[in-house]
C-alpha positions in Angstrom: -16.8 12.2 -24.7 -17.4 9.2 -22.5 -16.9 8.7 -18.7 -17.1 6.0 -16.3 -18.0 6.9 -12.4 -19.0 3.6 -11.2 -16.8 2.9 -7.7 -16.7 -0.4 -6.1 -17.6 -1.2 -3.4 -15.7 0.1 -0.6 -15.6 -1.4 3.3 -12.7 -1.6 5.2 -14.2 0.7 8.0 -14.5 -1.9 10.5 -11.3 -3.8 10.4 -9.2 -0.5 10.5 -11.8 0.7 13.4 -10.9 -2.9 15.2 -7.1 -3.1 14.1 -6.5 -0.1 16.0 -8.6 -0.7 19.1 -6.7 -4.1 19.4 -3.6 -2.3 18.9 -3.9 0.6 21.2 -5.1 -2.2 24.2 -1.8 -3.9 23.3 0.5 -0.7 23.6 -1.6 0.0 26.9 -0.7 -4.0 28.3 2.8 -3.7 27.0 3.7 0.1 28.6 2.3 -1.5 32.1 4.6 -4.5 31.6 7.5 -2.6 30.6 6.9 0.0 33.3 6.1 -2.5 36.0 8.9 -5.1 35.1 11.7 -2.3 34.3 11.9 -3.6 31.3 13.4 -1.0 28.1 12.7 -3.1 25.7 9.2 -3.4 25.9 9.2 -0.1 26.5 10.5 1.1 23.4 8.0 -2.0 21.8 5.0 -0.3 23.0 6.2 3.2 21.1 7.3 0.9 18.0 3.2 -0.5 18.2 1.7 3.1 18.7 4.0 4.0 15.5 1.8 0.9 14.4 -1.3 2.5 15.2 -0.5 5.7 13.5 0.4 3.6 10.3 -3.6 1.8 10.5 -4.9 5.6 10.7 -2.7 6.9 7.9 -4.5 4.1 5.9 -7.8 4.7 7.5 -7.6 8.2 6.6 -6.1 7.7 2.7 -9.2 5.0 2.5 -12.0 7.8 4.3 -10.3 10.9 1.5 -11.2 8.8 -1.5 -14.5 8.8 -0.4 -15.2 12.9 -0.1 -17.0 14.1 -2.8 -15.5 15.7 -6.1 -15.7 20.1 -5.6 -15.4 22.2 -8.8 -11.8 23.0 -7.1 -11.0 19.4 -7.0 -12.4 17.9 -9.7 -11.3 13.9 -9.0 -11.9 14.4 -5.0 -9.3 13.9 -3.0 -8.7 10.1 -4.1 -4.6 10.4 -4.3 -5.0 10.7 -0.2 -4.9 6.5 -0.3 -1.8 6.8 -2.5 -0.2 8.7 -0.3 -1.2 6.9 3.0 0.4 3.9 0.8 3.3 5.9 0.4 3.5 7.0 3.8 3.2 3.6 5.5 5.7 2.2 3.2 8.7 4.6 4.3 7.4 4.3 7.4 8.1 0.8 7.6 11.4 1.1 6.3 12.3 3.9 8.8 11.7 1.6 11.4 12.9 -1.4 9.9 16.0 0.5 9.5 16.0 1.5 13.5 15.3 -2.1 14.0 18.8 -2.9 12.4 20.7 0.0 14.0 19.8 -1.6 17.1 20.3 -5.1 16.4 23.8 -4.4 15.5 24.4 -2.1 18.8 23.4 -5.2 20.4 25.6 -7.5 18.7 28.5 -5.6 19.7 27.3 -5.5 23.1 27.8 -7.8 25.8 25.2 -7.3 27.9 23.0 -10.6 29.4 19.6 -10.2 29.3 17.8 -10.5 32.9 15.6 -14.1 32.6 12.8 -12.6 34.6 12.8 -9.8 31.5 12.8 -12.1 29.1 10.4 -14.2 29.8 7.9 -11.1 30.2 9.1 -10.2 26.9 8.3 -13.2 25.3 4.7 -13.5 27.0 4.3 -10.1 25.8 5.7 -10.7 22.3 3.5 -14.0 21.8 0.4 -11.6 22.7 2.1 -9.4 19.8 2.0 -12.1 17.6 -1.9 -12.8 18.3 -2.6 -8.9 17.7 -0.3 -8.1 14.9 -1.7 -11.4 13.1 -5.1 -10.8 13.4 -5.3 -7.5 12.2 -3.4 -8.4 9.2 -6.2 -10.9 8.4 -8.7 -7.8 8.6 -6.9 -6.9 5.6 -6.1 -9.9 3.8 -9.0 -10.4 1.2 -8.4 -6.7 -0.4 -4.5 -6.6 -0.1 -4.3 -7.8 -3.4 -6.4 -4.7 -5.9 -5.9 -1.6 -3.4 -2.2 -0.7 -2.7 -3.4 1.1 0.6 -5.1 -2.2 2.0 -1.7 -4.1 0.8 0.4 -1.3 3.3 -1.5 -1.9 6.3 -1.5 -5.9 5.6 1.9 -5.2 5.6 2.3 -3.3 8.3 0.8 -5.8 10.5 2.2 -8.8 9.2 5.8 -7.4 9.7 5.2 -7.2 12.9 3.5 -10.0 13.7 7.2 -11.9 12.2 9.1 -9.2 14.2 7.1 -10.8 17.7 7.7 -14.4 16.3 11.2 -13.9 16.1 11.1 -12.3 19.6 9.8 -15.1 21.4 11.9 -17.9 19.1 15.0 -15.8 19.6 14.3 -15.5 23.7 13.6 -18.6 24.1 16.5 -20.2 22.6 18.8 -17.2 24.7 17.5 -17.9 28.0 18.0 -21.8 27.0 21.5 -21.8 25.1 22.7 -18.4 26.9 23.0 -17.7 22.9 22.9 -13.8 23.6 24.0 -13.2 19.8 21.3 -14.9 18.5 18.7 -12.2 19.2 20.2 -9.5 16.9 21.2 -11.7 14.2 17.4 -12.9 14.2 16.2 -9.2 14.1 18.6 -8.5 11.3 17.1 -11.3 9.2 13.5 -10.1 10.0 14.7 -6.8 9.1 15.9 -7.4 5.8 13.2 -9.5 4.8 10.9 -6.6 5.6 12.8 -4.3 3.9 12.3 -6.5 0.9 8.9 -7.3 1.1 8.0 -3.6 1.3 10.1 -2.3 -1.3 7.8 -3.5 -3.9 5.2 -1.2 -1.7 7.2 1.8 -1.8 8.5 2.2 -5.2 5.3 1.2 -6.5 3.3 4.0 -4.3 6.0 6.5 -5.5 5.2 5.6 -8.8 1.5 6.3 -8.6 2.1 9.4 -6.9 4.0 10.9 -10.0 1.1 9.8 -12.4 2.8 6.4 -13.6 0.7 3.7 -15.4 -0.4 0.9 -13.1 1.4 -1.8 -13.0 -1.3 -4.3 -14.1 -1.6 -2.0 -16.9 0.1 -2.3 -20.6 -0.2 0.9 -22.7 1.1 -0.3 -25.3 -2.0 -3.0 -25.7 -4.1 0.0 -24.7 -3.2 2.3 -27.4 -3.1 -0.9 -29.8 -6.8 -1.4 -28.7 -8.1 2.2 -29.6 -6.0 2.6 -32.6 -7.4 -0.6 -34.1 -11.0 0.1 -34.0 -12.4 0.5 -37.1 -12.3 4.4 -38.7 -8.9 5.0 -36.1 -6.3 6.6 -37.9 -4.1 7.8 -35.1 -4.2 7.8 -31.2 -3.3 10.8 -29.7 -2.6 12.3 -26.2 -3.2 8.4 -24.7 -2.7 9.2 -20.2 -3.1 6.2 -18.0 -3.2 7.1 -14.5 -3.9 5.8 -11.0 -6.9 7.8 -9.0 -6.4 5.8 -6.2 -4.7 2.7 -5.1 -8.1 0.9 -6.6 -9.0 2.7 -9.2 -8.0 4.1 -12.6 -8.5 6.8 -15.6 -7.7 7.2 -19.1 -7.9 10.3 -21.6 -7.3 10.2 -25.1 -7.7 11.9 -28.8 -9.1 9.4 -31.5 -8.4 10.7 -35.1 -11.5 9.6 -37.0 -12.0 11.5 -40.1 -14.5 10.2 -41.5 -16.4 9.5 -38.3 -20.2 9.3 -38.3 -20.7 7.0 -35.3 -23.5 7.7 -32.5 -22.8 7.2 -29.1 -23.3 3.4 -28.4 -19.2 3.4 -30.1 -18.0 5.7 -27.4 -19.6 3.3 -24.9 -18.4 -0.2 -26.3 -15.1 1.5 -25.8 -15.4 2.1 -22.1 -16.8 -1.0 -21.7 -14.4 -2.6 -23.2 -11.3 -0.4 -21.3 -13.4 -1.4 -18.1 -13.3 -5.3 -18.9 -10.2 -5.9 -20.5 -8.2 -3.4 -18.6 -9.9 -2.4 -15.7 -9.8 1.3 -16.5 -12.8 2.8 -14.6 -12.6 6.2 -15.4 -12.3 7.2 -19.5 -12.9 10.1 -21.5 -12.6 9.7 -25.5 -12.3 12.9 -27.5 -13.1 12.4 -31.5 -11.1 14.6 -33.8 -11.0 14.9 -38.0 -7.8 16.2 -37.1 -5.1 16.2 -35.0 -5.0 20.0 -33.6 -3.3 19.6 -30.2 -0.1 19.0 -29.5 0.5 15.7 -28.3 2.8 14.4 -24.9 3.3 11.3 -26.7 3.1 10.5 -30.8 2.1 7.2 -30.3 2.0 7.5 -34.7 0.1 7.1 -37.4 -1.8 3.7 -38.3 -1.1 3.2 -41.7 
């Protein structure tokens, strides 16, 4: 039997710590400005942002659970937390994406003209937005790309830093033209390209969270690997699974029946599952004979 605890390196601390600090000083300007100005719309922005805040500390949190220690009770530590803070900021994205489009279509069929002194608040207000929302989604830039939690709160961030662009592009060009349609329509657009940037997010977080293979991940080439070492006869009970939005294990039964081997095999095998597949967690069992019953015949090699 052969396992692989090596974790890298972790450190995303900081630019959570700092993305929400920025975040929560921008609620706090934008309540005073909608307060002081009348304004609903910023209003309702500044609880949209502090929904934004909560979706940096679901992260935060997912991130801080992988790192607790492993108890004889749980035995892998509570590592799914950042799958499920993926999970969580994904359909929480789309929730409000989705209240973003309910309103823009209210609005469309509205004829209401917006105040100028408003909206040209909102649009100082949304070009700070853009600032804040865009900055924190560069804390989070360099790891968006291996941990599916990091990729959610880049997300996050960088759907709202488009939703403030299109803000101040779409007030601008209202107060200007007296194009009062033009707002919605833009928000709809945002709203659907949102919606389709995240999905990718959210079906692959659900995945994870029902035990699916990564998606980087072929088992076919990974049973192919075990079963054509030499002295394999069959692969049996082969489970790919994610631990956490970085990392991933593997269990499975080699038939070997003549096997003799000492322990440097068992190791060139997790070596080789770390390099070629970057499976960081395996456990090889070594049987004469099959004796369990297998989730999977993957067959016989003849």
């Amino acid at each position: 039997m052969s396992h692989d605890h090596s974790h890298g390196p972790g450190g995303f601390s900081k630019a959570f710590a700092v993305g929400i600090a920025l975040n929560l000083v921008f609620v706090g300007v934008e309540a005073f400005y909608g307060w002081t100005s009348g304004s609903l719309a910023l209003l309702a922005d500044a609880g949209h942002n502090l929904g934004d805040v909560a979706g940096l500390v679901l992260a935060w949190g997912g991130a801080l659970a992988g790192k607790l220690r492993a108890t004889p009770r749980h035995t892998y530590g509570w590592k799914k937390g950042s799958i499920l803070a993926a999970f969580a900021n994904a359909l929480l994205l789309l929730v409000a994406m989705g209240a973003l489009g309910w309103e823009a279509v209210g609005r469309l069929t509205s004829s209401e003209v917006p105040n100028s002194h408003q909206g040209s608040t909102i649009m100082a207000v949304a070009g700070v937005g853009i600032l804040i929302n865009a900055a924190t989604a560069l804390l989070f830039m360099r790891g968006r790309d291996t941990d599916l939690n990091i990729q959610g709160a880049f997300l996050h961030m960088a759907a709202d830093a488009l939703v403030s662009a299109g803000v101040v592009v779409a007030g601008a060009l209202t107060l200007w033209m007296g194009w009062i349609w033009l707002d919605p329509v833009v928000s709809l657009l945002i709203a659907v390209l949102i919606v389709w940037g995240t999905w990718s997010l959210f079906k692959q977080s659900l995945h994870l969270l029902f035990d699916g293979v990564p998606d980087g991940i072929d088992p076919r080439a990974v049973h192919d690997y075990l079963a054509n070492l030499e002295g394999v006869r069959a692969v049996r009970d082969l489970h790919i699974w994610a631990l956490d939005t970085a990392q991933t294990a593997m269990t499975a039964h080699l038939v070997m029946p003549t096997w003799q081997q000492d322990d440097s095999f068992l190791r060139g095998i997790e070596d080789s599952l770390h390099e070629r597949f970057e499976i960081t967690h395996s456990t090889i069992q070594i049987v004469r004979e099959p004796f369990a019953m297998s989730c999977r015949d993957w067959g016989a090699k003849q």
